[in-house]
C-alpha positions in Angstrom: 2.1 60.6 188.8 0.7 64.1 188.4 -1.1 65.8 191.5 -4.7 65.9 191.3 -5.8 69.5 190.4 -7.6 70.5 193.7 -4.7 69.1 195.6 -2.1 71.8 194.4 -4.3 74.3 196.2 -3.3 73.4 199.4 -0.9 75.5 201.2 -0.4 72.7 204.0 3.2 72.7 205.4 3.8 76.4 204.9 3.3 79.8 206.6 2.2 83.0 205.3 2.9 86.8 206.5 -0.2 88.8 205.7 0.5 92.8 206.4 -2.3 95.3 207.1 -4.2 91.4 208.1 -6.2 91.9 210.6 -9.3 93.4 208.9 -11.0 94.2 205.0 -9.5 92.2 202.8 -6.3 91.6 204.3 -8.4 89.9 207.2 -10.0 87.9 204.2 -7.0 87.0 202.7 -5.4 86.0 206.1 -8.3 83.8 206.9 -8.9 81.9 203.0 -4.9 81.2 203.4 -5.2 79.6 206.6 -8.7 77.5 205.6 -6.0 76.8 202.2 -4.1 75.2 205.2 -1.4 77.8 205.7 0.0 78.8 209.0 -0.3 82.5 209.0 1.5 85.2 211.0 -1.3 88.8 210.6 1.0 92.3 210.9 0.1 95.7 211.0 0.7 98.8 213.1 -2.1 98.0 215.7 -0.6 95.6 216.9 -3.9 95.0 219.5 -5.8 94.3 216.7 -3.5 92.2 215.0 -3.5 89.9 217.8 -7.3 89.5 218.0 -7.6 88.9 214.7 -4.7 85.9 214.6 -6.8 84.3 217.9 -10.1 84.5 216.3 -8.8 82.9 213.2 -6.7 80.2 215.1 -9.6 79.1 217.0 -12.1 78.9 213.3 -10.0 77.9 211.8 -7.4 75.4 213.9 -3.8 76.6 212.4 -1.3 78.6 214.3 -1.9 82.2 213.4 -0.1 84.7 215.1 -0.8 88.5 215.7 2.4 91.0 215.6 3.0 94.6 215.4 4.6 95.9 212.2 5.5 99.3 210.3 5.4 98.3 206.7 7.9 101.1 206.7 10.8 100.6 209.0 12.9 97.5 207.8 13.9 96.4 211.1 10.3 96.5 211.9 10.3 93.8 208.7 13.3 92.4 209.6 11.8 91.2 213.1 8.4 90.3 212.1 9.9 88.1 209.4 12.5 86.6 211.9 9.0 86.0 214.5 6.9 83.7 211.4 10.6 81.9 211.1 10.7 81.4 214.6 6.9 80.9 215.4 6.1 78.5 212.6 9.7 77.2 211.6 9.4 78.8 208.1 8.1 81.1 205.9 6.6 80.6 202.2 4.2 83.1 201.3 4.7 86.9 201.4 1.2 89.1 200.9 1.8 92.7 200.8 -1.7 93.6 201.4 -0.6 97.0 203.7 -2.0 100.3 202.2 -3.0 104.1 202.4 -5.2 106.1 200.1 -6.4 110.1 200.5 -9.1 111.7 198.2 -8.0 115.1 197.3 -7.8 116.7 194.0 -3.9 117.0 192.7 -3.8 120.6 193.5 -4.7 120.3 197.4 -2.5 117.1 197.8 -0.1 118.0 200.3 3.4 116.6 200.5 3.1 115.1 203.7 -0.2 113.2 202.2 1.8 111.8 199.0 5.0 110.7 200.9 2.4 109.2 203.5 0.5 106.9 200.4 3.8 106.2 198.3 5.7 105.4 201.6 3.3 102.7 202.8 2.0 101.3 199.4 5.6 101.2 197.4 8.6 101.7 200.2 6.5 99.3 202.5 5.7 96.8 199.8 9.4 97.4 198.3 11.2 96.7 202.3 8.6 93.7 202.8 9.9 92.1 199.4 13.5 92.9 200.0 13.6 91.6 203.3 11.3 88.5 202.7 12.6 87.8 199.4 16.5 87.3 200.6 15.1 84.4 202.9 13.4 82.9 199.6 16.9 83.3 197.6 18.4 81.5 200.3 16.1 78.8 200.3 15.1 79.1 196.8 11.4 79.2 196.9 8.6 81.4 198.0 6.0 83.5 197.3 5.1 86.9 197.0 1.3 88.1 196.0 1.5 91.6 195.8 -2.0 94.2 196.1 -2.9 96.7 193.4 -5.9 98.0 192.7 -7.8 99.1 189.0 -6.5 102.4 190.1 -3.1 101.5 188.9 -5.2 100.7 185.3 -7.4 103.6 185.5 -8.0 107.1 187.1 -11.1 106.5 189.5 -14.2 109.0 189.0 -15.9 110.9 190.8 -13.4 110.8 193.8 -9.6 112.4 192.8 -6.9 110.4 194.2 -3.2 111.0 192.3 -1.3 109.4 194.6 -2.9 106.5 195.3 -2.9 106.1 191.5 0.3 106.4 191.0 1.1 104.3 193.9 -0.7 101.7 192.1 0.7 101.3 189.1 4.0 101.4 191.0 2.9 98.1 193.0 1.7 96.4 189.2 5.6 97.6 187.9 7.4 96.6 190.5 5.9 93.4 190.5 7.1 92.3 187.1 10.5 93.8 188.1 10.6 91.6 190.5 9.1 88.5 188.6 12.1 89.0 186.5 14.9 89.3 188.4 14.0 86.6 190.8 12.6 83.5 188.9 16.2 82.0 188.5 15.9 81.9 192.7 12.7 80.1 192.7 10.7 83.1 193.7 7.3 84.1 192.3 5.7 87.5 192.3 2.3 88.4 191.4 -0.6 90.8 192.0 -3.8 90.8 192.3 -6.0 94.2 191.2 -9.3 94.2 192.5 -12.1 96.4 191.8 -14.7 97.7 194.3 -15.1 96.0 197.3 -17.2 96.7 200.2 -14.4 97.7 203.2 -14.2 99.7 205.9 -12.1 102.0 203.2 -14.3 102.0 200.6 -17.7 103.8 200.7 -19.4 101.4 198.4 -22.7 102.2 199.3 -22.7 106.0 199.1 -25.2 107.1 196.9 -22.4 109.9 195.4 -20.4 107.0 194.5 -22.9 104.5 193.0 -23.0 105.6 189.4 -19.6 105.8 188.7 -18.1 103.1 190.6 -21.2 100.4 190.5 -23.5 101.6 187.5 -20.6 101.6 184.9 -19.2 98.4 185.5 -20.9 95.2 183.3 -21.8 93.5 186.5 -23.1 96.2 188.1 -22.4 95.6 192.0 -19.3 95.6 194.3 -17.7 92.3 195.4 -17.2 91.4 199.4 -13.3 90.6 200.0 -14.1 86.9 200.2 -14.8 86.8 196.3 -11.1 88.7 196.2 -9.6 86.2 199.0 -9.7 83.1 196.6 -7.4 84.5 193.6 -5.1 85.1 196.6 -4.6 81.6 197.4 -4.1 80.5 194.3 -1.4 82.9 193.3 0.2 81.5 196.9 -0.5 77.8 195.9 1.4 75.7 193.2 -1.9 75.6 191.4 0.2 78.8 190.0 3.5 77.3 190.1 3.9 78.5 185.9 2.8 82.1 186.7 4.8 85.2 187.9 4.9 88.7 186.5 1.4 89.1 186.1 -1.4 91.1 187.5 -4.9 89.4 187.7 -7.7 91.6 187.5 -10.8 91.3 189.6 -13.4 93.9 189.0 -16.6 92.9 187.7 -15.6 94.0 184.3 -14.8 97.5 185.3 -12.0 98.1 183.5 -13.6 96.8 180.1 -15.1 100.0 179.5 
């Protein structure tokens, strides 16, 4: 007997490890995973505001969420925040690698301490995350991991300059299908999602300086608020995805049709 669609939505039974989680859209993505039913552990250098976040969502939303400290960038900082979802929850299913740095600088002014900052959070940090995560899923053969990109690795943003971030980007989508490949014989998906513009603390969508290239030009005209970005999450998590891996769903109002 098949599973009725809705039903393979749920993410009851498992746990999920949100980086950068504890506000914008990882804070989003944290909080539609645990209303999916997920137990979710939130890490991210402040670790003070990791653990506020995980209490205010446990109480909303009545599954065990806890807060940690983590640097995306040092693996036995990964290594021991993957050990504490193990520990705190019994297991872990669901990787979201939702960590990230951006600087607005024309390619000229970038300075090298600025590009290794970006590529070392938004690749090395998504690439130690994977390793480490994704050698508990080979050994269990099964879990998730739901990777964030951006347009940015599609397209070069306007008016704003940003080469690293860019570059970064497109990194994230690549390494994604590497990833899809070599690990779907181990029961492992990997997938991302690249949204558009959406109204964070990061992302100035309201500036008027902003507003004609970033909202004007796109077909719907208007940013999206990480909630409408939070659902595509869970369902790359779910089994409602359970034939998809490799790919990079786009969410952007149409942006990138032009």
């Amino acid at each position: 007997m098949s599973t009725p669609a809705l039903d393979t939505f749920s993410l009851a039974g498992r746990t999920a490890l949100v980086t950068g989680g504890y506000r914008g859209l990882g804070l989003a993505f944290a909080r539609a995973l645990a209303e999916a039913g997920a137990d979710v552990v939130i890490g991210a250098r402040d670790e003070e505001a990791s653990v506020a976040a995980a209490a205010e969502l446990a109480e909303t939303t009545g599954r065990t969420v806890v807060g940690v400290g983590l640097d995306v960038t040092d693996r036995a900082s990964a290594q021991r925040v993957v050990a504490t979802a193990i520990e705190a929850t019994g297991r872990l299913d669901v990787l979201v690698n939702n960590a990230g740095a951006c600087v607005h600088r024309p390619a000229l002014e970038v300075t090298d301490d600025e590009w290794d900052l970006v590529f070392d959070t938004n690749v090395r940090g998504l690439w130690i995350m994977s390793q480490v995560a994704g050698r508990h899923f080979a050994d269990q053969r099964s879990g998730v991991i739901v990777n964030i990109g951006s347009i940015s690795g599609l397209i070069v943003n306007r008016p704003q300059w940003q080469p690293a971030y860019n570059a970064s980007k497109a990194a994230v989508h690549q390494l994604t299908k590497s990833l899809a490949a070599e690990w779907a014989p181990l029961g492992i998906r990997v997938n991302a999602v690249a949204p558009g513009y959406v109204k964070t603390e990061m992302a100035p969508v309201d500036d008027p300086a902003f507003k004609p290239r970033w909202i004007d030009d796109a077909p719907m005209q208007r940013y999206a608020l990480p909630e409408e970005i939070a659902p595509t999450v869970v369902y790359l998590a779910s089994d409602a995805s359970s034939f998809v891996t490799g790919s990079v769903v786009v969410i952007d109002g149409g942006y990138t049709t032009f």
